[in-house]
C-alpha positions in Angstrom: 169.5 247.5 98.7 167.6 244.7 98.7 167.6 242.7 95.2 164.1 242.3 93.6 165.5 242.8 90.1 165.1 239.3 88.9 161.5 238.6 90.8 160.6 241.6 89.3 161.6 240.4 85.5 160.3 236.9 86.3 156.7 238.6 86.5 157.5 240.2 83.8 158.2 237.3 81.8 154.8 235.9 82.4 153.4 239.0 80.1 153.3 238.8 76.4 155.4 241.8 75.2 156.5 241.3 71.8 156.3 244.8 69.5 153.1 246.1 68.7 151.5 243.6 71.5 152.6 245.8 74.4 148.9 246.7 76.5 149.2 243.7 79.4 153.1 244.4 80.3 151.4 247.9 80.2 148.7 247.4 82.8 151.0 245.8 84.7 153.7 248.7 85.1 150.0 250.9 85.9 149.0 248.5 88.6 152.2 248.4 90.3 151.9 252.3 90.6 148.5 252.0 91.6 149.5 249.3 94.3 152.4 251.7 95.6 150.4 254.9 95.5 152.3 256.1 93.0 151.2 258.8 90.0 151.2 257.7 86.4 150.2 258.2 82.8 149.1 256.3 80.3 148.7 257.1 76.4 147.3 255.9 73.4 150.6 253.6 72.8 150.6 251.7 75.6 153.6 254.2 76.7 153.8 254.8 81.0 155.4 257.2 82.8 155.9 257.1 86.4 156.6 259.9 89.0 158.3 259.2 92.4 158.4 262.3 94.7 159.7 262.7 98.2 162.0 265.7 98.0 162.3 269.0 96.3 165.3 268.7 94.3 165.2 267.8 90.3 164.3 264.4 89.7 166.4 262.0 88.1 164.6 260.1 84.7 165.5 256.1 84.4 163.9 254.6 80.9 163.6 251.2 79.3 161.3 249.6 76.8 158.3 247.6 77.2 158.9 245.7 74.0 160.9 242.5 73.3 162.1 240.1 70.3 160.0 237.2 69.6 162.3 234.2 68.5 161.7 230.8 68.9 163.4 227.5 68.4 161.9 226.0 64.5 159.1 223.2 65.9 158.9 224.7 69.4 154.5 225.0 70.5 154.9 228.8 71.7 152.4 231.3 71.1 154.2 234.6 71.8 150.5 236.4 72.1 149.3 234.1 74.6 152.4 232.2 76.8 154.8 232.9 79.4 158.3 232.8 78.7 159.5 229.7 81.0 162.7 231.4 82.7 165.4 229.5 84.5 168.7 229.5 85.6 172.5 228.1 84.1 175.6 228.6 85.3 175.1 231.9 86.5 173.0 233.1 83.8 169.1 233.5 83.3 167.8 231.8 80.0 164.6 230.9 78.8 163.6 227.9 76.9 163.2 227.5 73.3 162.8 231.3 73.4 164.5 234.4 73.4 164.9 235.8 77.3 163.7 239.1 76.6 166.2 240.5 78.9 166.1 243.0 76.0 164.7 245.3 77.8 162.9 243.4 80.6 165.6 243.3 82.4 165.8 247.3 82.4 162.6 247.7 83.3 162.8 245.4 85.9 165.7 247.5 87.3 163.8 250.6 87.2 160.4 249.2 89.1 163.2 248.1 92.3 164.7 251.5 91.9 161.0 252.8 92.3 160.1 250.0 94.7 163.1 250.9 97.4 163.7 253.1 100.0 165.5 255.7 97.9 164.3 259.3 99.5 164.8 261.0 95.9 162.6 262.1 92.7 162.4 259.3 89.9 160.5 259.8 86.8 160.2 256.6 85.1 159.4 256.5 81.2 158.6 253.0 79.7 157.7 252.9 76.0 156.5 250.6 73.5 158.0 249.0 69.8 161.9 249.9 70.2 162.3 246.6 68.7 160.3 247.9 65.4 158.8 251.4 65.1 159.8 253.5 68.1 156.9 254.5 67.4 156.5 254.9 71.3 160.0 257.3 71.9 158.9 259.3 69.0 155.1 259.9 70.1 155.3 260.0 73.9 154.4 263.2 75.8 157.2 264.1 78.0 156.4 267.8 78.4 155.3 267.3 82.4 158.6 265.6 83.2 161.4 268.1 85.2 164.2 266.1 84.9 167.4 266.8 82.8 169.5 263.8 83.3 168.6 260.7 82.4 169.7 256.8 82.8 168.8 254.7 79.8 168.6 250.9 80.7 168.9 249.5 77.3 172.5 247.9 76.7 174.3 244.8 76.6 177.6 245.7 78.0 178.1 245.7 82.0 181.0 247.8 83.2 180.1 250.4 80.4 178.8 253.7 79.6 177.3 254.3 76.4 177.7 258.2 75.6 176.4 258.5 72.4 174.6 256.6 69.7 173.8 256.9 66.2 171.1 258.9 64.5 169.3 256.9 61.4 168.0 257.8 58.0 166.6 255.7 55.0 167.7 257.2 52.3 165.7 256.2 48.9 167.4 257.7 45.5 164.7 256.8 42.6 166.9 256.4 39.2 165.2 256.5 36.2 166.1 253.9 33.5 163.1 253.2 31.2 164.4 252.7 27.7 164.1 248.8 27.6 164.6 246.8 23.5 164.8 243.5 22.7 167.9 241.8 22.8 169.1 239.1 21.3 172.8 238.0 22.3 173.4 235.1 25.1 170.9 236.1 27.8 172.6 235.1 31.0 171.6 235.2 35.3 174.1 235.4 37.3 174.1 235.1 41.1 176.5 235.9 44.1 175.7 234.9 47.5 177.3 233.6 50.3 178.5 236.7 52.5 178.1 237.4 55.5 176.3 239.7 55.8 175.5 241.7 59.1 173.9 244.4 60.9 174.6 248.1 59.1 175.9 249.0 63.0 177.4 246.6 64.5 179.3 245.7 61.7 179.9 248.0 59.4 183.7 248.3 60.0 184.8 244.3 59.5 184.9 243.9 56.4 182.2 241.2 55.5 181.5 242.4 52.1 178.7 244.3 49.9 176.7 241.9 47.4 175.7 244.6 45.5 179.4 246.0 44.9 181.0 243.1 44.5 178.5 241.8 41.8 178.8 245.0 40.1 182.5 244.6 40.1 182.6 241.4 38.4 179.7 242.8 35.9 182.2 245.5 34.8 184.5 242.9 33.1 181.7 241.7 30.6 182.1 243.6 27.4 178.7 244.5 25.8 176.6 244.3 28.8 173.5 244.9 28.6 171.6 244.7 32.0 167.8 243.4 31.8 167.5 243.4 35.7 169.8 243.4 38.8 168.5 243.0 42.3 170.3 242.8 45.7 169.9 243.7 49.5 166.6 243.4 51.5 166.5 246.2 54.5 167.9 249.5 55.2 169.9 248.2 58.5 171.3 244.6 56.9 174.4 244.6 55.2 173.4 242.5 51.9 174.8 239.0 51.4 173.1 238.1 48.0 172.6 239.8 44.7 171.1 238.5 41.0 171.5 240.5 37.6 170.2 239.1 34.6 171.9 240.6 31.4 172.8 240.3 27.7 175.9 240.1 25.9 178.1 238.6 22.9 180.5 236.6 25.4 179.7 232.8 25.2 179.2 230.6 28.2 182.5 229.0 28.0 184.1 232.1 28.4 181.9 233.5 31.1 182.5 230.3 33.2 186.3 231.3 32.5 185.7 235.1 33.5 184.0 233.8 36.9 186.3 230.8 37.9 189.0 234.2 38.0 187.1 236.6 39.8 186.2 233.5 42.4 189.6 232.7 42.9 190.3 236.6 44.0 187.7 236.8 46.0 187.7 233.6 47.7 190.6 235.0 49.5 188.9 237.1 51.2 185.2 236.0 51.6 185.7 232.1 52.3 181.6 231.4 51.8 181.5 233.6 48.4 179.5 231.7 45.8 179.0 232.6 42.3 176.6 230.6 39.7 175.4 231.5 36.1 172.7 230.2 34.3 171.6 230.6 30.9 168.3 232.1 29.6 166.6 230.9 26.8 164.1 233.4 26.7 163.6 236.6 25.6 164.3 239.3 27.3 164.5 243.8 27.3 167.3 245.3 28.2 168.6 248.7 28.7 171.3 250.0 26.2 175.0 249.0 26.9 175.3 252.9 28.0 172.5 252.8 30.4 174.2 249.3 31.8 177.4 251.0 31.9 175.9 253.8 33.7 174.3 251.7 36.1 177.1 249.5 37.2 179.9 252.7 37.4 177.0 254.4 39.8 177.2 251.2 42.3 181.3 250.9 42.2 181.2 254.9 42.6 179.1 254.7 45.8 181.1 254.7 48.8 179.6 252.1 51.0 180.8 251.6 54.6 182.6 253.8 57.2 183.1 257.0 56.7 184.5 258.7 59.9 185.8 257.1 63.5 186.3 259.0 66.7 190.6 259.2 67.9 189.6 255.5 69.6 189.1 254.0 66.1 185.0 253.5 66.8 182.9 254.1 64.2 180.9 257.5 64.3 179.4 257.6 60.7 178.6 255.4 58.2 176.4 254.3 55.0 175.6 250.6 53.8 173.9 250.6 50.4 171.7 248.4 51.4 169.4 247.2 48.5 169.7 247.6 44.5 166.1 247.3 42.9 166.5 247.7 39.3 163.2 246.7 38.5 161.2 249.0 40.8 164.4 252.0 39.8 165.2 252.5 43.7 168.2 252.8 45.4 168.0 252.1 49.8 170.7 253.4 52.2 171.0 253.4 55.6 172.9 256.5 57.0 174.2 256.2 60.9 176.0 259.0 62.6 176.3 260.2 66.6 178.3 263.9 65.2 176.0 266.0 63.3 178.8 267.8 61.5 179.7 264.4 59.8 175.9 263.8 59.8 176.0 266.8 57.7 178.5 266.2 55.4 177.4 262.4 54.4 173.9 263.6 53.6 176.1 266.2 51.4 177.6 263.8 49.9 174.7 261.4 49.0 172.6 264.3 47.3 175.7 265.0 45.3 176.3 261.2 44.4 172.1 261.5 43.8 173.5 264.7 41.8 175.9 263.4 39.3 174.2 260.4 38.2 171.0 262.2 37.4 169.0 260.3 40.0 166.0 261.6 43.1 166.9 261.8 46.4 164.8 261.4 49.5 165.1 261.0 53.2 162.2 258.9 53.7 162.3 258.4 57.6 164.7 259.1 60.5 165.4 258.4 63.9 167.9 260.9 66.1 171.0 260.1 68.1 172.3 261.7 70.6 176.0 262.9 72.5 176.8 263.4 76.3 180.0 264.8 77.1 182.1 262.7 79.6 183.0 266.6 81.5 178.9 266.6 82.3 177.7 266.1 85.9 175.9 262.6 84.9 178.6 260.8 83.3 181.0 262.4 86.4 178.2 260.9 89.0 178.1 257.5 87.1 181.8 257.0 87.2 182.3 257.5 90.5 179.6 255.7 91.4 181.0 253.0 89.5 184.3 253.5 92.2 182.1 253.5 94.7 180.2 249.8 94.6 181.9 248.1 91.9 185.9 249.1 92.9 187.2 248.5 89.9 189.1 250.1 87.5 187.6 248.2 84.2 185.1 250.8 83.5 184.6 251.7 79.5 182.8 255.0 77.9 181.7 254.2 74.8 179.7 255.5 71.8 177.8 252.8 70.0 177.0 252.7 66.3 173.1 251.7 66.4 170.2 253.8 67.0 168.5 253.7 70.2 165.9 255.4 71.6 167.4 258.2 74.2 167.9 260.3 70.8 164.1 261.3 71.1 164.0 261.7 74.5 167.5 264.2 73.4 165.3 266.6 71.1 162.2 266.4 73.1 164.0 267.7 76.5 166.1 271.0 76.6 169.8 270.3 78.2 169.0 267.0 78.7 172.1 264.3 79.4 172.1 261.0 78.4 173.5 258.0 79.1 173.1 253.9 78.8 174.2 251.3 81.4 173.4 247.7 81.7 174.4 244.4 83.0 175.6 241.8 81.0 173.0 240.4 78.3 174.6 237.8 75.5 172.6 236.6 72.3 169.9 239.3 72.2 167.2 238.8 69.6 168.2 235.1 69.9 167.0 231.7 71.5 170.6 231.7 72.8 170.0 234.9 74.4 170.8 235.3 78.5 172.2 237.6 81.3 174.8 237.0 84.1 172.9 237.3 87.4 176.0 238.7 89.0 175.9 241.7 86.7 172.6 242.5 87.3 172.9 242.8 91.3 175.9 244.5 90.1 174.4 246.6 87.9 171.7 247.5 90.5 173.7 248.6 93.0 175.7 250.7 90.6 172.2 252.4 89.7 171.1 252.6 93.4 174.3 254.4 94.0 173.7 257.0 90.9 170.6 258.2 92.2 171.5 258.2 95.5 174.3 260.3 94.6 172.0 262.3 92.3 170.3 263.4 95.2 173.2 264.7 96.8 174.0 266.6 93.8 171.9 268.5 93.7 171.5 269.5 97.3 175.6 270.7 97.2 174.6 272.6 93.9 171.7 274.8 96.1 173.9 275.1 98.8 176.4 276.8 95.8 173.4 278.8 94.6 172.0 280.0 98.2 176.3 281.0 98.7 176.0 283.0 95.4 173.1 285.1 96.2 174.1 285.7 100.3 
């Protein structure tokens, strides 16, 4: 097969694609059906699909994303709406300067137009969508309803010499608490701060340990005698674990002692989270606070909430989790993020949040979700990947993997009957970064891998009607 994978992303790269931005890159995927006589659609999103057929057999469906990150080196004159990316080449590995590379998904879709672009005599129906990156507003609204397929190749990882087999569905969860009854206090009025963690992504990291702001402050909070919370804040998106939290509160202890009660707790904790920091400040004017019942309430409710991982698969990965992920006392709102690829523990943690809503007296709410999805490793598409992996690659460093993030194959699950699923890439490094790039050798790897899986797609599913037409005689 003859390699266009990287001229292909290097046009690409000329496009502005960032979320939301999407209609050139989308014109362009059109005109290169137009120019090959290919048919296509377009929507209202900017979403394309493209249809290949030279033979009669079931097609096979490859999909990436139109979208990429837009981050830039601070100072750097780039206009993301208007300029190309300025691509080159390092040590083996395509970058781009000042700028992320994009190879987040460009480099998928660049793989799927040579796929569509070679000599392959088989069916291909080619989806491209818009806003992974944000929305998925384009997996969620497309149209796939023509489409015949029932096994499809998602372009979208990071990994090479792996097979993604599931990933996690989504929710935001919002549980509305209702503490109202505010007085005037008048004891040492106090703000206290903790930042300093790490932080993270609510996938990616959910299992190493890095610390929850918001339980951690609450922790400390429970030693104060006669607290009386005026306001506690922490956490900032759904998907981020939080790093930073700030309570503001009442009570009889003086500052002396509080600067006693924290120079402890730091020392405990600095063990384990080296950046911890911890400051207090006093407040000299008056506030309203809730009663020291309600503030009791309050804080028992955060160090009762189970944050983090809740099941793994027999590898020790991660299948199901839940960050609390921001504490808005002000505004009365609770936000976790819920991730699961097994809807029987998907099931049970939404159980378990209503009740934790339940107990404390508080509203809850799934305000949005995005679906994941499962493939068995018995199915015929994981079966034709791995030995087409033996085939071109000849090496026996092959992984099947779940991953715990959402992606978009989940729609494209619930929108198709039967449909398998799976994810292959080559190498990317950095994504969503200015240090992002991706080993050359693992994308002419990777596209001979994927030449090879439709090319023995084909051949599937010629032996299966020569089963069939065996059957019936």
């Amino acid at each position: 097969m003859n390699d266009k994978t990287i001229k292909f992303f290097k046009e690409i790269s000329k496009i502005p694609r960032e979320s939301g931005n999407e209609k050139q890159i989308s014109e362009y995927i059109c005109n290169f059906a137009k120019e090959r006589n290919l048919e296509y659609i377009r929507d209202k999103y900017n979403n394309v699909i493209i249809r290949k057929s030279t033979s009669k057999n079931q097609p096979i469906i490859l999909q990436a994303h139109l979208d990429m990150v837009c981050e830039k080196s601070e100072g750097l004159d780039f206009n993301f709406e208007t300029d190309s990316l300025e691509i080159y080449e390092e040590n083996g590995y395509l970058k781009a300067k000042g700028t992320t590379l994009g190879a987040d998904n460009g480099i998928g879709v660049a793989q799927i137009l040579n796929i569509l672009d070679s000599d392959l005599d088989i069916n291909i129906e080619a989806i491209f969508t818009v806003s992974e990156e944000t929305t998925m507003i384009g997996a969620e609204n497309i149209d796939v309803s023509m489409l015949k397929g029932k096994k499809m190749i998602n372009l979208d990882g990071f990994d090479e010499h792996t097979i993604i087999t599931e990933s996690a569905s989504f929710f935001d969860i919002i549980i509305n608490m209702n503490y109202t009854n505010y007085q005037t206090e008048n004891g040492y009025k106090y703000r206290i701060s903790l930042n300093g963690l790490e932080g993270g992504h609510s996938g990616f990291d959910i299992d190493k340990d890095k610390g929850n702001s918001i339980k951690e402050l609450a922790e400390f909070l429970e030693q104060i005698s006669n607290i009386r919370i005026s306001n506690f804040i922490g956490g900032t998106k759904f998907n981020v674990i939080p790093s930073k939290a700030v309570c503001v509160f009442s009570t009889n202890i003086q500052f002396e002692k509080m600067q006693e009660i924290i120079k402890d707790f730091y020392k405990k904790k600095k063990m384990k989270y080296s950046g911890i920091k911890i400051t207090i400040e006093n407040i000299n004017t008056t506030c309203k606070t809730l009663s020291e019942e309600d503030s009791k309430k309050i804080l028992n409710s955060i160090m009762q909430f189970k944050h983090g991982v809740f099941f793994k698969n027999n590898n020790s990965q991660v299948t199901t989790s839940a960050n609390l992920a921001v504490f808005d006392l002000e505004n009365n709102i609770i936000k976790i993020g819920v991730r699961s690829s097994k809807k029987e523990e998907e099931n049970i943690i939404l159980d378990y949040l209503k009740e934790y809503a339940k107990q404390n007296n508080y509203e809850f709410t799934i305000q949005s979700s995005q679906p994941g999805f499962e493939t068995s490793e018995n199915s015929m598409l994981i079966k034709n990947i791995v030995n087409s992996y033996k085939q071109v690659i000849k090496t026996d460093d092959l992984i099947l993997k779940p991953v715990h993030i959402t992606v978009e194959c989940g729609f494209f699950k619930e929108k198709i009957k039967d449909l398998d699923v799976a994810i292959i890439s080559p190498n990317i490094i950095g994504a969503h970064t200015i240090e992002e790039r991706v080993s050359i050798e693992s994308i002419i790897e990777c596209d001979k891998w994927l030449y090879q899986i439709c090319k023995n797609s084909e051949k599937e599913d010629v032996n299966r009607t020569e089963i069939l037409i065996h059957k019936i005689n």
